[in-house]
Backbone as CSV, one residue per row, in Angstrom:
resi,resn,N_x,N_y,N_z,CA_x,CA_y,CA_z,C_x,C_y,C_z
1,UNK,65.021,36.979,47.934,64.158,36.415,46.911,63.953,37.464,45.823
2,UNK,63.773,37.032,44.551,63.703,37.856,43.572,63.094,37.295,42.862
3,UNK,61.477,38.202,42.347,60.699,37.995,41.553,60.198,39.027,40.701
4,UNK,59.877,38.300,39.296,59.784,39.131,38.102,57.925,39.380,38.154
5,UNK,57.773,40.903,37.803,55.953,40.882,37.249,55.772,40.940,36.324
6,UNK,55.259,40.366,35.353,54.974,40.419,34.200,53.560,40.625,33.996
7,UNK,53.094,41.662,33.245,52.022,42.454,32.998,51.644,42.475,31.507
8,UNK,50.886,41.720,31.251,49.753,41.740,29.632,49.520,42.782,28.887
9,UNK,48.627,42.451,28.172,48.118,43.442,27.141,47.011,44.360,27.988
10,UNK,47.102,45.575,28.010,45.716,46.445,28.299,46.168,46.826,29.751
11,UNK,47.184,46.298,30.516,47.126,46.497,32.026,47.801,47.996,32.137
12,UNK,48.934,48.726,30.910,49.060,50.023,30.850,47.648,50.794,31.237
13,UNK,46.643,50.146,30.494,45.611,51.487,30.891,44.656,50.988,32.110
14,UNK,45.621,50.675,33.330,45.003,50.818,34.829,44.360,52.221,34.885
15,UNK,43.828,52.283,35.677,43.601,53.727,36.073,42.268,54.636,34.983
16,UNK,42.237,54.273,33.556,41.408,54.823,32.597,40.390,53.819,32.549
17,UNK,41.239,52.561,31.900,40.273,50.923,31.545,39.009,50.834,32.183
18,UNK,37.571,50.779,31.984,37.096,50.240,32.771,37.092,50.550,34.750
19,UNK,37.578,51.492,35.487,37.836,51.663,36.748,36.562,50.945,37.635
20,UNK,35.218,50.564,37.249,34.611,49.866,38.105,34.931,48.518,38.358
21,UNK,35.807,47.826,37.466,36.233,46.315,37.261,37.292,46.474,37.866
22,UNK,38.119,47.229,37.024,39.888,47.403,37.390,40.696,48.677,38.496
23,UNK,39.479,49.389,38.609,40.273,50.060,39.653,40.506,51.902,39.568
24,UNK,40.808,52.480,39.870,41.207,53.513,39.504,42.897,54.138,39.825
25,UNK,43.513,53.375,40.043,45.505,53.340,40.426,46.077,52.692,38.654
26,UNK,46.458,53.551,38.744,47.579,53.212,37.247,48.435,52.483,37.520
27,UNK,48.926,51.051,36.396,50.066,50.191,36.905,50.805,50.721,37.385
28,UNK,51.473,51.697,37.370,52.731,52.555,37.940,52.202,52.369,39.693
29,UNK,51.357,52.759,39.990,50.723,53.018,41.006,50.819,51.716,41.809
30,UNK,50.267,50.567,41.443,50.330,49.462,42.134,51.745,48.775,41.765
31,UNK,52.339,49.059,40.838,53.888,48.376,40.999,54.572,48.904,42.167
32,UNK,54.253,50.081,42.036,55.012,51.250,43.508,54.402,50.414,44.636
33,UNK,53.317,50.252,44.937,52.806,49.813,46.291,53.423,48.101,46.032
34,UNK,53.260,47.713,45.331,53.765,46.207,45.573,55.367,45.798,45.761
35,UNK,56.307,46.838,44.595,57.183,46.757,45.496,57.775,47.485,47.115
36,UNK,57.239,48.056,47.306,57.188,48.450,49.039,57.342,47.294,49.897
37,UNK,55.899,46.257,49.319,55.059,45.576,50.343,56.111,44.637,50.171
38,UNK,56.936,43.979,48.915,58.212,43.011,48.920,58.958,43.168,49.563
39,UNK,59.681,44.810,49.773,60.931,45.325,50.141,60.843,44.512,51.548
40,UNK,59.256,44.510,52.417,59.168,44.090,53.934,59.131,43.156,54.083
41,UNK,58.815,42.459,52.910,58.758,40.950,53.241,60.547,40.259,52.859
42,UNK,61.131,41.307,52.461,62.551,40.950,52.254,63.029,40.158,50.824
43,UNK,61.855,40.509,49.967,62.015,40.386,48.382,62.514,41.497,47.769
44,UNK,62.864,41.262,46.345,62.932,42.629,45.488,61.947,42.150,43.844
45,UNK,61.619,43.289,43.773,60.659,42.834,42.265,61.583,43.420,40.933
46,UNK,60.929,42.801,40.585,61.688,44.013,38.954,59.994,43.621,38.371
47,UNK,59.876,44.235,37.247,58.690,44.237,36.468,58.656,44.527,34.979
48,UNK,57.959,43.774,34.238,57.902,43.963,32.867,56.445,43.871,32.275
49,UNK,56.425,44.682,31.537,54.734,44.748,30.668,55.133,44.988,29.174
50,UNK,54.204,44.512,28.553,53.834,44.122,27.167,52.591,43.809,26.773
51,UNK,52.334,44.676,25.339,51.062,44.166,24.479,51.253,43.128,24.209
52,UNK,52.190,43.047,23.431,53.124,41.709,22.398,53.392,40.155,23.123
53,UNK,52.862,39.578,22.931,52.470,37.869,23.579,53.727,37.641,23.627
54,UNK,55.006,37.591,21.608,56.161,37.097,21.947,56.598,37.390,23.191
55,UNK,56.686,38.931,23.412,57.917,39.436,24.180,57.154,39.336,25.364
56,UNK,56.173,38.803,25.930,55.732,38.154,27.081,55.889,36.272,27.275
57,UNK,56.676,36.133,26.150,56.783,34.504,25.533,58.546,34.200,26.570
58,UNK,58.871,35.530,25.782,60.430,35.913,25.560,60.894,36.216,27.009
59,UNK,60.049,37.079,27.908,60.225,37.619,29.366,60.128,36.578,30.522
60,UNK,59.023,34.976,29.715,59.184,34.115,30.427,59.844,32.985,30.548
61,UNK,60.530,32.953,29.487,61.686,32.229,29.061,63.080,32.738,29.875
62,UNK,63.063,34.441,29.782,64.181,34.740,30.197,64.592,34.727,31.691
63,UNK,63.662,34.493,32.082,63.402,34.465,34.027,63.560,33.358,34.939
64,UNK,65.166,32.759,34.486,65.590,31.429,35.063,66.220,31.940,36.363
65,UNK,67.075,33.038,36.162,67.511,33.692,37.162,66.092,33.945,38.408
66,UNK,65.401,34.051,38.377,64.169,34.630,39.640,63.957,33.479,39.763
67,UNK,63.379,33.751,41.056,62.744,32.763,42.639,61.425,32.517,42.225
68,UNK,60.920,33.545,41.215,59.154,33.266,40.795,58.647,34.417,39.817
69,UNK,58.014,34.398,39.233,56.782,35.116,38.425,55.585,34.839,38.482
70,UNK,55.571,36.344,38.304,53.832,36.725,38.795,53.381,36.988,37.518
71,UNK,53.110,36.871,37.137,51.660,37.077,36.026,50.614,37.217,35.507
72,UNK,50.140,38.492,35.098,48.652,39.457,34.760,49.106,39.269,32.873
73,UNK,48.711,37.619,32.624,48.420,37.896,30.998,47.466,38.690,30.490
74,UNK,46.850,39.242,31.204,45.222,39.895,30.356,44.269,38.842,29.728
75,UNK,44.488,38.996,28.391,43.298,38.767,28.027,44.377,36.953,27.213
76,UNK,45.344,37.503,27.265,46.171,36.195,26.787,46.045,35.134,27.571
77,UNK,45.172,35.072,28.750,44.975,33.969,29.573,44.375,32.864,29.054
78,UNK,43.299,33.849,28.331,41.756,32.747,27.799,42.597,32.101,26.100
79,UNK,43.318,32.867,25.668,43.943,31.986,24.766,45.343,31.334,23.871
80,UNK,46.191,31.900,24.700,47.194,31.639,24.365,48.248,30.324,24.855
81,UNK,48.357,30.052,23.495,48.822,28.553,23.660,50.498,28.447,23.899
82,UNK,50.631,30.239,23.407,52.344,29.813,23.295,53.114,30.777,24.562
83,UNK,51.974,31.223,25.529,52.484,31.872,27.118,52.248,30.330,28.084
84,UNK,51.492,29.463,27.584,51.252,28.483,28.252,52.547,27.529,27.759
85,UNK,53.018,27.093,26.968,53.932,26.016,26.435,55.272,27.064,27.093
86,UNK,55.588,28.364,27.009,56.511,29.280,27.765,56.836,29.116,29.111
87,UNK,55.216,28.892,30.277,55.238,28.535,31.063,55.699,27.849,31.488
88,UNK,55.289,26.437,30.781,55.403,24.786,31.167,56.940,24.394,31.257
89,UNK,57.806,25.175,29.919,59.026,25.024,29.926,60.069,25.774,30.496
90,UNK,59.770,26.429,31.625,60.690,26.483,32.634,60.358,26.470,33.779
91,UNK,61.335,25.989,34.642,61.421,25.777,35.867,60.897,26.845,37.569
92,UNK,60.681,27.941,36.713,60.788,29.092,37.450,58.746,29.298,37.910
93,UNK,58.711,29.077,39.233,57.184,28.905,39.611,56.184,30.165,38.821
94,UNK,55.494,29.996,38.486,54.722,31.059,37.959,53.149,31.281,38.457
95,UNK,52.570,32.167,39.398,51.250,32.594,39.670,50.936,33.454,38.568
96,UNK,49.582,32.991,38.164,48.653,33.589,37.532,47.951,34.779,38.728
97,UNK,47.797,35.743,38.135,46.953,37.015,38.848,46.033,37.365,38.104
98,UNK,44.921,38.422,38.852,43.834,38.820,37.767,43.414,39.731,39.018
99,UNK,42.652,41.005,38.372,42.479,42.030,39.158,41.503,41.685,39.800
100,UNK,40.406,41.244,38.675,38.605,41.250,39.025,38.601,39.858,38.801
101,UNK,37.172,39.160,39.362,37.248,37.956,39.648,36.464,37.394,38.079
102,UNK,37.599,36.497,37.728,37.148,36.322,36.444,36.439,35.270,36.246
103,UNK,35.750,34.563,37.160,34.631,33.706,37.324,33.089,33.868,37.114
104,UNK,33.279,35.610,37.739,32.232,35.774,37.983,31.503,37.359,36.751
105,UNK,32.902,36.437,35.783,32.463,37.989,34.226,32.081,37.090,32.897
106,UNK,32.281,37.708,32.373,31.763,37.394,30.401,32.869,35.377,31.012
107,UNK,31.617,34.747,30.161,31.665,33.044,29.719,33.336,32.776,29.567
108,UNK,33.690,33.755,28.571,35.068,33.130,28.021,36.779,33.614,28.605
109,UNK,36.135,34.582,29.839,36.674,34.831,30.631,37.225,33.450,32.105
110,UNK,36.330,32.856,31.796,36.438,32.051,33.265,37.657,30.583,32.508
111,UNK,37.601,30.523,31.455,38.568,29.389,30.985,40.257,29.792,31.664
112,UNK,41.211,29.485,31.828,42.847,29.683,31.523,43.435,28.555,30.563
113,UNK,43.930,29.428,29.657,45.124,28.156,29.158,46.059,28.163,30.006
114,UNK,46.090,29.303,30.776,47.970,29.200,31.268,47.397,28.391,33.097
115,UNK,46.283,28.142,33.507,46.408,28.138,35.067,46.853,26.331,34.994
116,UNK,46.665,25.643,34.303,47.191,23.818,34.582,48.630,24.156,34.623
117,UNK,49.474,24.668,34.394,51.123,24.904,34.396,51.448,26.106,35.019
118,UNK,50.429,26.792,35.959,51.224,27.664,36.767,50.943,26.879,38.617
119,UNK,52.069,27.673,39.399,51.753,26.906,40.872,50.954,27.239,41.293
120,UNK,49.964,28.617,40.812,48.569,29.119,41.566,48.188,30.054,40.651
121,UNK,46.821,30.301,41.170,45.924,31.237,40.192,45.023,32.026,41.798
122,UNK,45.272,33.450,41.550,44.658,34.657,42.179,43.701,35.134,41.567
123,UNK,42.702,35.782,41.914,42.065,36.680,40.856,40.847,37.200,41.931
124,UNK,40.192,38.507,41.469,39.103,39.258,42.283,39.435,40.452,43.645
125,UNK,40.671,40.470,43.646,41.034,40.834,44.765,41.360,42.312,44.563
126,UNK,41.209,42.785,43.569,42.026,44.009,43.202,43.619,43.983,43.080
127,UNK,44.164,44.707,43.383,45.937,45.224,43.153,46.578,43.896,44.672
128,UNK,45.675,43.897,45.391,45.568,42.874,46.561,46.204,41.533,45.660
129,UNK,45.909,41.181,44.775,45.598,40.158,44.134,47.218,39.963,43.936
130,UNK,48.063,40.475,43.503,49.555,40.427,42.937,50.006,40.041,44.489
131,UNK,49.962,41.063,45.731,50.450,40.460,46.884,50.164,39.270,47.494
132,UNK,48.749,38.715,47.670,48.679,36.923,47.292,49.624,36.333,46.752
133,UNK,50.090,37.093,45.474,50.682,35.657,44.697,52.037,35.946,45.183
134,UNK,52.308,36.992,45.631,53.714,37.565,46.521,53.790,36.860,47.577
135,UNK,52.845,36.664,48.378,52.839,35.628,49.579,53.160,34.358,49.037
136,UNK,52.129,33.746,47.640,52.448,32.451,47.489,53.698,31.993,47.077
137,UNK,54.800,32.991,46.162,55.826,32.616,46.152,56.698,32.179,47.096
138,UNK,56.529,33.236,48.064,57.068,33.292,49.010,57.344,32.096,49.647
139,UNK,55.930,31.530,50.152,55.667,30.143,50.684,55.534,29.207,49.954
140,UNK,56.207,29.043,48.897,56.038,28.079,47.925,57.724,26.845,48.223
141,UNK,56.871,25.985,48.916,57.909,24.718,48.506,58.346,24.943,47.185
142,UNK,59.609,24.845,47.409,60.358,24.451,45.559,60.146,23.032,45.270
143,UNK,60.354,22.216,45.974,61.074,20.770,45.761,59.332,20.090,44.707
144,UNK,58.185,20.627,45.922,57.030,19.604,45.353,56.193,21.070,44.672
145,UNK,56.375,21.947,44.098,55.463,22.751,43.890,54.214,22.840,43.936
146,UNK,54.004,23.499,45.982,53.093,23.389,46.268,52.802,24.559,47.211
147,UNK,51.961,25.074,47.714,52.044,25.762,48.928,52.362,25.273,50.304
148,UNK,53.182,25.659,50.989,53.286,25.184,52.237,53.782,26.506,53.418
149,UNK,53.070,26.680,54.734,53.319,27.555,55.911,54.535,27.089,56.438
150,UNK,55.798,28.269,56.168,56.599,27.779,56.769,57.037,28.887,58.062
């Protein structure tokens, strides 16, 4: 299985950002631990980050080849119309991730444009949160895009 991460605006500054919300491990840090945790589950990751919405437009367009994408839009969650229409138009399952639980922060945080067109939405869990959606690919029926224990 082969799945792409795609990483938002602001997620470079893991480790500095905010560390009571987000953590104190630099993306580098949790890409390293997440791909480990694939290698065992008998996946491989590749990973991509971007400020730039296109070329997070462009990264999800280009990912026909992968089994799934994971996705930490940042802050492009709450409004972007054209990672969501990116989404919708391809075939390739896509989980939404989120470090901190974005339910339970600032009002305009708790909306997604992108979660109605992805197969799941994670969030609150810390760096935890990406391996969820690593599991959910994993176990993700293709045929009905859904979760299922297989």
């Amino acid at each position: 299985m082969k799945i792409v991460v795609i990483n938002g605006p602001n997620l470079n500054m893991l480790g500095k950002r905010e560390p009571g919300i987000y953590g104190s491990e630099t993306l580098d840090a949790v890409n390293e631990w997440l791909a480990a945790e694939a290698r065992a589950l008998g996946a491989h990751l590749e990973f991509f980050r971007s400020n730039i919405e296109g070329e997070i437009v462009t990264a999800i367009q280009d990912a026909d080849s992968y089994d799934g994408i994971i996705l930490n839009a940042g802050a492009y969650t709450h409004y972007s119309i054209a990672i969501r229409d990116a989404i919708a138009s391809v075939k390739t399952p896509v989980v939404e991730v989120h470090l901190s639980n974005v339910h339970a922060r600032e009002e305009f945080r708790k909306k997604s444009m992108i979660a109605p067109v992805c197969a799941g939405t994670i969030s609150g869990f810390g760096k935890a949160s990406y391996k969820l959606a690593l599991f959910g690919l994993i176990f993700l029926e293709k045929d009905s895009n859904s979760i299922t224990i297989k």
